[in-house]
VOGU-3710 file (C-alpha; in Angstrom, 3 decimals, decimal comma):
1> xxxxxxxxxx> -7,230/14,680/-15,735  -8,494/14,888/-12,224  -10,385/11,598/-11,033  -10,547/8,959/-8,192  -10,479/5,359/-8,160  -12,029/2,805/-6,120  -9,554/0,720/-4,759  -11,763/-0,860/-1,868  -15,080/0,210/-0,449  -15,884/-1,751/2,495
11> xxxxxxxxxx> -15,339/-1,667/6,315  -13,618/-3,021/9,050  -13,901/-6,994/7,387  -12,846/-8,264/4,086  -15,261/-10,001/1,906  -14,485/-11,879/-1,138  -15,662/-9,167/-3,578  -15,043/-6,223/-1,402  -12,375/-4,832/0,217  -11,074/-2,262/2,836
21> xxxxxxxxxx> -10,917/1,596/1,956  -8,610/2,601/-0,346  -8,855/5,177/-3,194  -6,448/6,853/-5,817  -7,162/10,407/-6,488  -5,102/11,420/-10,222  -4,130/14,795/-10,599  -2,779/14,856/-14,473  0,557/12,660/-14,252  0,604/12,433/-10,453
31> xxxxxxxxxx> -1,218/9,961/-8,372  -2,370/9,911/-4,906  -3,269/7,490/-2,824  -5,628/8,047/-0,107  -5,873/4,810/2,908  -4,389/1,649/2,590  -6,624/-1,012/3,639  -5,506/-4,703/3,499  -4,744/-5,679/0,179  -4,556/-2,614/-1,540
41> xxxxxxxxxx> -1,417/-3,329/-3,240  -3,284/-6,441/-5,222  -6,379/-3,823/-6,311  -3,597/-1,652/-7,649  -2,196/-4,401/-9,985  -5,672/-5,762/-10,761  -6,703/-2,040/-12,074  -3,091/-1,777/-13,636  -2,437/1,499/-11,594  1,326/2,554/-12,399
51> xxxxxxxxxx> 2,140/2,161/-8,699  5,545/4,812/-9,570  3,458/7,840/-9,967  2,156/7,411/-6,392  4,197/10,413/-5,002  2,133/10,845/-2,041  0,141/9,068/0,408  -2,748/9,979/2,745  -4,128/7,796/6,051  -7,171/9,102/7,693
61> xxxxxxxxxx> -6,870/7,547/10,650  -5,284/4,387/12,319  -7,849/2,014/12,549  -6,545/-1,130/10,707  -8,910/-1,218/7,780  -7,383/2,173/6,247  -4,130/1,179/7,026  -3,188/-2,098/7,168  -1,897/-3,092/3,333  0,738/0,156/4,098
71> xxxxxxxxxx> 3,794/-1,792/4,856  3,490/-4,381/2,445  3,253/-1,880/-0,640  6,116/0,338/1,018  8,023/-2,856/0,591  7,135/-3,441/-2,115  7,513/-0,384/-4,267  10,998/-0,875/-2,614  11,373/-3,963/-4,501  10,152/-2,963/-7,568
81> xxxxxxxxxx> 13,458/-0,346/-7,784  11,781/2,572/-6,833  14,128/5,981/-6,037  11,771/8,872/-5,881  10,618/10,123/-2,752  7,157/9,409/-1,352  5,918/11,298/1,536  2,959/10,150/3,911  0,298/12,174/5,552  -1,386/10,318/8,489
91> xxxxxxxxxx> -1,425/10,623/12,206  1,748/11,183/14,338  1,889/7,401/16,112  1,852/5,821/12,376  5,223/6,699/12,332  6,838/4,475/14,753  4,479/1,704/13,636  5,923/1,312/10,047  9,607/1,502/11,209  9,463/-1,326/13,909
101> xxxxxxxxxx> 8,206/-3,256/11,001  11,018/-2,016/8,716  13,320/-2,348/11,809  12,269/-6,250/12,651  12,342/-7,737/9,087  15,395/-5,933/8,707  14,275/-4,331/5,620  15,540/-0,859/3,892  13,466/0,833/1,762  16,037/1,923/-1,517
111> xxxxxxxxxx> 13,715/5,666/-1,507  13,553/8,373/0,631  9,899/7,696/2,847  8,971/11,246/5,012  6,223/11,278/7,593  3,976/14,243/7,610  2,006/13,931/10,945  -1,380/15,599/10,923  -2,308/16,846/14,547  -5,344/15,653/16,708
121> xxxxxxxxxx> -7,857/18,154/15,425  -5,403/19,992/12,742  -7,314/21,774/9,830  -5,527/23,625/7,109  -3,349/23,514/3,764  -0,315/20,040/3,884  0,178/20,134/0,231  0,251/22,930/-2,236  2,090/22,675/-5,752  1,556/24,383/-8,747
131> xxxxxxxxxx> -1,948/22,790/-9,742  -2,871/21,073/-6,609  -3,404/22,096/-2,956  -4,777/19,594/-0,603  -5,950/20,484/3,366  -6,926/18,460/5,922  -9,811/18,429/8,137  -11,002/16,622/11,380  -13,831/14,368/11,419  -16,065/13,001/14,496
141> xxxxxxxxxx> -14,937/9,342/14,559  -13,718/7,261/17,853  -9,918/8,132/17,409  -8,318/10,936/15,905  -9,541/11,165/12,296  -9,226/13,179/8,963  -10,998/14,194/5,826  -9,159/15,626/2,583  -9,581/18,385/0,667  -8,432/17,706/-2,978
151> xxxxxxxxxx> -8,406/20,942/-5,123  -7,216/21,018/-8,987  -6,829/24,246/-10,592  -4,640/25,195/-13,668  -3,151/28,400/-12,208  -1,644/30,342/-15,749  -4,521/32,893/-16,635  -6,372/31,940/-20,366  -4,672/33,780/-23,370  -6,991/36,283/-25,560
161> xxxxxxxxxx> -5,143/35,821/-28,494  -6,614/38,255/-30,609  -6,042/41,088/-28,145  -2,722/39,990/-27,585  -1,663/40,432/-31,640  -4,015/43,693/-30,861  -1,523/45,052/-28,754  1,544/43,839/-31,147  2,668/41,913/-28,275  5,260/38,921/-29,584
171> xxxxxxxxxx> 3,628/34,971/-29,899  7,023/34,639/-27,276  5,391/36,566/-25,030  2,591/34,746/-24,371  3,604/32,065/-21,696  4,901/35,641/-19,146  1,088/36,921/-20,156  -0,595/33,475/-18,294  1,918/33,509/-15,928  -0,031/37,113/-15,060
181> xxxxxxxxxx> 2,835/39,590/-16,093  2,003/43,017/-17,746  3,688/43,539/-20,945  5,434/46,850/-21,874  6,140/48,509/-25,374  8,741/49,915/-26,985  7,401/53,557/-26,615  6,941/52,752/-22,907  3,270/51,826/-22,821  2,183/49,100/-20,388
191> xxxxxxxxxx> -0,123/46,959/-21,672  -2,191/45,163/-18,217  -2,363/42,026/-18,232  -6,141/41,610/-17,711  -6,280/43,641/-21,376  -5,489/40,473/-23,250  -6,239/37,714/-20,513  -8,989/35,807/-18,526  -8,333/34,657/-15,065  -8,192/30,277/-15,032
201> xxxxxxxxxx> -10,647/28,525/-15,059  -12,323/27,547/-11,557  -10,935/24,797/-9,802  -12,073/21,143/-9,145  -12,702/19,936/-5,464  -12,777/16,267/-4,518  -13,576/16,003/-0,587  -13,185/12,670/1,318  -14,596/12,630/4,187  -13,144/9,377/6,096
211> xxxxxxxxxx> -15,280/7,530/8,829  -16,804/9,811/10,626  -20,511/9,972/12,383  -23,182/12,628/11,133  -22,070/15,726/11,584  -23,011/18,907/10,586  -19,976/20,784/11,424  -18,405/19,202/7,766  -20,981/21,241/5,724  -18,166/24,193/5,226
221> xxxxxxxxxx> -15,497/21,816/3,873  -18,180/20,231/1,865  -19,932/23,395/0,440  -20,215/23,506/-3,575  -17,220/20,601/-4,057  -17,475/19,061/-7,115  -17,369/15,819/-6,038  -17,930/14,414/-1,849  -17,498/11,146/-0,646  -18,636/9,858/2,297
231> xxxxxxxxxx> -18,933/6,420/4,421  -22,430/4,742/4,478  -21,348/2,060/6,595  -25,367/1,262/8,009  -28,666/1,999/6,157  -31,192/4,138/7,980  -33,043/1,635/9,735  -29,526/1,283/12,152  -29,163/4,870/12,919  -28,688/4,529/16,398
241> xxxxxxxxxx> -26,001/2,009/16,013  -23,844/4,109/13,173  -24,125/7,037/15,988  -22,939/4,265/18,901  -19,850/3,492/16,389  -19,307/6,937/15,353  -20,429/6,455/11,344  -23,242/7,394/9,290  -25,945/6,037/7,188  -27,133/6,861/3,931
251> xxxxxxxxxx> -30,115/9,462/4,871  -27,467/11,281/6,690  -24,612/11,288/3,728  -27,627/12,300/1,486  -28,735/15,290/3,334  -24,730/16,380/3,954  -24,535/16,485/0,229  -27,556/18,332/-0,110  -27,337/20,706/2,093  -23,587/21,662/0,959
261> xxxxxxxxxx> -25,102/22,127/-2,555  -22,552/19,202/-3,370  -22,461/18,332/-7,307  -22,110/14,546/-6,711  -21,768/12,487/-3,875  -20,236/8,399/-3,699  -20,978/6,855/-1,155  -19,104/3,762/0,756  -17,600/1,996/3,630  -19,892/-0,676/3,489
271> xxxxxxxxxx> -20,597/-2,761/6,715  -19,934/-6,579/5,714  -22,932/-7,300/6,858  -24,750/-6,430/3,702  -24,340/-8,451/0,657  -26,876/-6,660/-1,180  -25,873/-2,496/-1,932  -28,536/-1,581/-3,962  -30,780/-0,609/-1,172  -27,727/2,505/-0,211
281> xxxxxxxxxx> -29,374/3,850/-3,629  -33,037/3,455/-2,753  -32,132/5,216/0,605  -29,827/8,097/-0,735  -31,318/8,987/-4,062  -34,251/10,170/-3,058  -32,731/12,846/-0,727  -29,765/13,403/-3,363  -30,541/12,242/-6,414  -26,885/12,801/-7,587
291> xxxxxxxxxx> -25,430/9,868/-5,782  -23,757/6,634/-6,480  -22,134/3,491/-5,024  -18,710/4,235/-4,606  -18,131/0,435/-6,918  -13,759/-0,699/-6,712  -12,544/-0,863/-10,075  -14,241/2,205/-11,599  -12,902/6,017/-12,056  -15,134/8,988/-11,189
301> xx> -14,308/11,896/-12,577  -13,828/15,294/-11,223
//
């Protein structure tokens, strides 16, 4: 299963019924978490996410709304017995932040936490296993910011199985043919790989692009993805003040999408100031019809 989450799609200021940015992104039995706004650790026991699967962790930028429920669910998960590693990818400076925290409460965590610092202006592969490969990219926001790249792709080529009994090749073969390998005879004869399999399947791509203002220069990390989502913080009517605070409105996430050929695109990071979001639909559909509120406690699938 590859989906994502809605943990918390507002900005900057908690409401009573909306939250700060945080998503989960589930890639089969792992899940990611991607920001950490305040309270995210409550929205992940209200939506009954297994909080031990999160095996890694992923902060745009440090600007307190995507950040600030990070300590208390490190704690937290520390509490709760956790012994597996978790690893965080965020900004160099976060860092030093969470251990003078750890360091004045006098708290150790009982699991190995690793930084991964992602460089001012840094674009490129941080995670790769054998299904998923993640990559960062910079966004135009007022401090150093990042997008992510979320790609799912089963990587053992599709069986033919009737070729493969064609070519008297053993049923214990099978799992070397996906893994690519060419299978030889008795008498010597090779049989090629591509003979009795298909290359996988094409791979899913999730793309969140974090706060960031309109910017064309995203379209490449955005072309064909299967699923984008990007911050809406203003409608149109306040473009000029989304470009004076370095975010976007809904004409301009709209026309991103479209012009990246994007399959679907959520939209979020709601300014508090609205109360009503169905007018981010009347804005945005029109331009990409393919488009919905990015709504916390409901899973879009990849």
């Amino acid at each position: 299963m590859f989906a994502v989450t809605i943990l918390g799609n507002n900005s900057a200021i908690p409401t009573l019924d909306r939250h700060p940015t945080a998503q989960i992104v589930t890639c089969d039995e792992q899940l990611l978490l991607v920001d950490c706004g305040e309270g995210t650790q409550l929205r992940i026991a209200q939506y009954r996410i297994k909080r031990s699967k999160i095996r890694y962790i992923f902060i745009s930028h440090l600007h307190g709304d995507h950040y600030f429920g990070l300590i208390g669910l490190l704690n937290t998960l520390s509490l709760m017995g956790r012994t597996e590693p978790l690893s965080v990818y965020a900004p160099p400076e976060l860092e030093p932040i969470i251990q003078l925290q750890l360091d004045c409460s006098g708290t150790q965590l009982h699991y190995e936490l690793s930084f991964v610092p992602l460089q001012p202006g840094y674009s490129g592969i941080i995670l790769e296993d054998k299904e998923l490969t993640v990559r960062c990219f910079p966004t135009q926001h007022r401090i150093s910011c990042f997008g992510f790249s979320f790609t799912m792709q089963k990587k053992k080529r599709k069986l033919i199985p009737e070729q493969a009994r064609a070519y008297e090749i053993p049923a214990a073969y099978y799992g070397k043919l996906q893994e690519g390998a060419d299978y030889v005879r008795k008498d010597g004869t090779i049989v090629k790989n591509d003979w009795v399999t298909l290359p996988p399947a094409k791979g899913k791509r999730y793309v969140y692009c974090a706060d960031t203002i309109y910017d064309t220069g995203l379209l490449p990390m955005l072309q064909d993805a299967d699923l984008v989502y990007h911050e809406t913080t203003y409608l149109h009517d306040l473009e000029t003040r989304a470009a004076e605070r370095y975010h976007s409105t809904t004409v301009q996430a709209a026309s991103l999408a479209a012009a990246a050929a994007a399959k679907r695109l959520l939209i979020g990071h709601f300014s508090s100031k609205y109360t009503d979001l169905q007018p981010f639909l009347e804005e945005t559909r029109p331009v990409f019809a393919a488009t919905d509120i990015a709504e916390e406690g409901v899973t879009y699938y990849v």
